[in-house]
N, C-alpha and C positions, 0 to 999 in steps of 0.2 A: 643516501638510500631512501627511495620512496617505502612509504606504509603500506599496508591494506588498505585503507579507508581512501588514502589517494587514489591506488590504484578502481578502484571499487566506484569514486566517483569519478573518474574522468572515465572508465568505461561504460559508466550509464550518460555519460555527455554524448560519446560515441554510439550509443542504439538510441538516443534522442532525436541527434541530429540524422544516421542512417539508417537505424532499422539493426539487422543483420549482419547487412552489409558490410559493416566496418573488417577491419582487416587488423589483426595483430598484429603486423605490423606499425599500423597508421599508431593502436594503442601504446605500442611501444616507442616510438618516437613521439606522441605527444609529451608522454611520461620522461623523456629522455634516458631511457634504458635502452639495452639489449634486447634482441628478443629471446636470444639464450637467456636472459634475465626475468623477463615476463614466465616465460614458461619454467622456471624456476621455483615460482609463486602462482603461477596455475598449472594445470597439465595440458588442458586444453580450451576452445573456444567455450564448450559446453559446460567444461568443470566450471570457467569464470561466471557465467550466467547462474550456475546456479550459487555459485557462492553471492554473486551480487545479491540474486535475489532471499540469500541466508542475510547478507546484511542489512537488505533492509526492512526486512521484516524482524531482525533484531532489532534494528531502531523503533519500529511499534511494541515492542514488546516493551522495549525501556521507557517509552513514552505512556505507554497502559501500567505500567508499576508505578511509576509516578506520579500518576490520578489515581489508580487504584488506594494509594496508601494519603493521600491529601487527606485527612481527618475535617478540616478547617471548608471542604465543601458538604453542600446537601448530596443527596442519593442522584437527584434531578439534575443537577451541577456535572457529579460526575459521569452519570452515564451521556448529556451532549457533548464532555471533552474528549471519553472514549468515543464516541462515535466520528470523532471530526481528527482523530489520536491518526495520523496519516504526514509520513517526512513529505517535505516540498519535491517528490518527483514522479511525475504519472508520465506515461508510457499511452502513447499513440495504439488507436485502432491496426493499423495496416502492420505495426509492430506486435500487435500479442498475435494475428493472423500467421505472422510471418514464423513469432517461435514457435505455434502451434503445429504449422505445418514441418519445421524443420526439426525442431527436438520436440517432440509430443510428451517423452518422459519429464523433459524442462518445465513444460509447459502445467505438467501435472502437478508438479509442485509449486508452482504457482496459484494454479485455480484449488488445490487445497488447502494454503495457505489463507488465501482470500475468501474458501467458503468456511476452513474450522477457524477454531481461536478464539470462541465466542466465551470461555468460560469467563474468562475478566466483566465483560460485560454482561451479560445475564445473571450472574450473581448480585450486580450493582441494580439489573430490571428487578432482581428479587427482592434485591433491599428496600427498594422505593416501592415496591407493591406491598411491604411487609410495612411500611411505614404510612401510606396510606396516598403516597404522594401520585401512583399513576395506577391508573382504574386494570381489570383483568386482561389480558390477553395471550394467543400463541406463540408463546418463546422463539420456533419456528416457526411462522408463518413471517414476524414481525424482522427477522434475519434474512429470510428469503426476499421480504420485501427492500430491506436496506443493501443487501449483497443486487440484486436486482435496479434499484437505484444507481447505485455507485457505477456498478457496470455501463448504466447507459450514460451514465456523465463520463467514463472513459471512454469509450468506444464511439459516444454520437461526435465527438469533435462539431462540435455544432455551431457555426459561426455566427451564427444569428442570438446566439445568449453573451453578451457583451462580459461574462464572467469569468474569472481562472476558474481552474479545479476548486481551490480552499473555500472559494465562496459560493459555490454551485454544491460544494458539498453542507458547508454550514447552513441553509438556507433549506436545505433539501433536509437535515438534520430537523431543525426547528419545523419544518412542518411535519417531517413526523411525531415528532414532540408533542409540539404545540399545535399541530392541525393551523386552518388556514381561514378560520373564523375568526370575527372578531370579539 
């Protein structure tokens, strides 16, 4: 019997590789179930989406608990691992386009996901500002900015930046950090 978390990642293989498009079917035979089986464990295309995207945004949540409670880093330490605190899977331009236009409700819980959730980390901006380690700024403006970032390094698919995600985002992290002076 496959798990959740099987199932969960071979269905994000399948809107990797097509978008939408995939067929619960194709899901269910990669998994080597049923499809009376799949839909056993989800109800529908739309339920699984959203529960993928419930899983994997449980995996940041358990990766932000886990720097959050690191005692053994600075305030500075941990707010660049919360901000780089993201599982190995990003999702194509032409694909948030596509859930946007298809499940809009899907969709919603997505881009709310991706714009709240900040409490982890702006308490950690609080700490290093309480500690003297990063100068004043807008809690918002500075989230707009990074949720604003982040977005264009999903969405540019830009092939001219010879970089994955992890390191377009870590880099992108550190100059907001560390600015771009020497």
């Amino acid at each position: 019997m496959i798990n959740l978390s099987q199932l969960y990642a071979e269905a994000m293989n399948l809107y990797w590789e097509q978008g939408l498009k995939f067929t619960m079917d194709e899901l269910a035979s990669r998994l080597c179930i049923s499809k009376k089986t799949l839909y056993e464990m989800v109800h529908s295309k739309e339920d699984l989406i959203v529960q993928v995207i419930e899983f994997y945004f449980d995996g940041v949540a358990q990766l932000q608990n886990t720097i959050h409670s690191d005692m053994s880093l600075s305030a500075v330490e941990k707010l660049k691992k919360l901000l780089c605190a993201t599982p190995d899977f990003v999702v194509r331009k032409v694909h948030l386009h596509e859930l946007k236009m298809n499940y809009p409700a899907t969709f919603k819980i997505l881009d709310d996901k991706l714009r709240l959730g900040w409490d982890k980390t702006l308490s950690v901006i609080d700490q290093a500002r309480a500690e003297g380690s990063i100068k004043e700024f807008n809690n918002q403006l500075f989230s707009k900015i990074y949720a604003s970032a982040i977005e264009e390094i999903i969405l540019g698919n830009d092939a001219e930046i010879p970089l994955t995600f992890r390191q377009q985002q870590e880099q992108m992290v550190d100059m907001l950090l560390f600015g771009i002076c020497k």
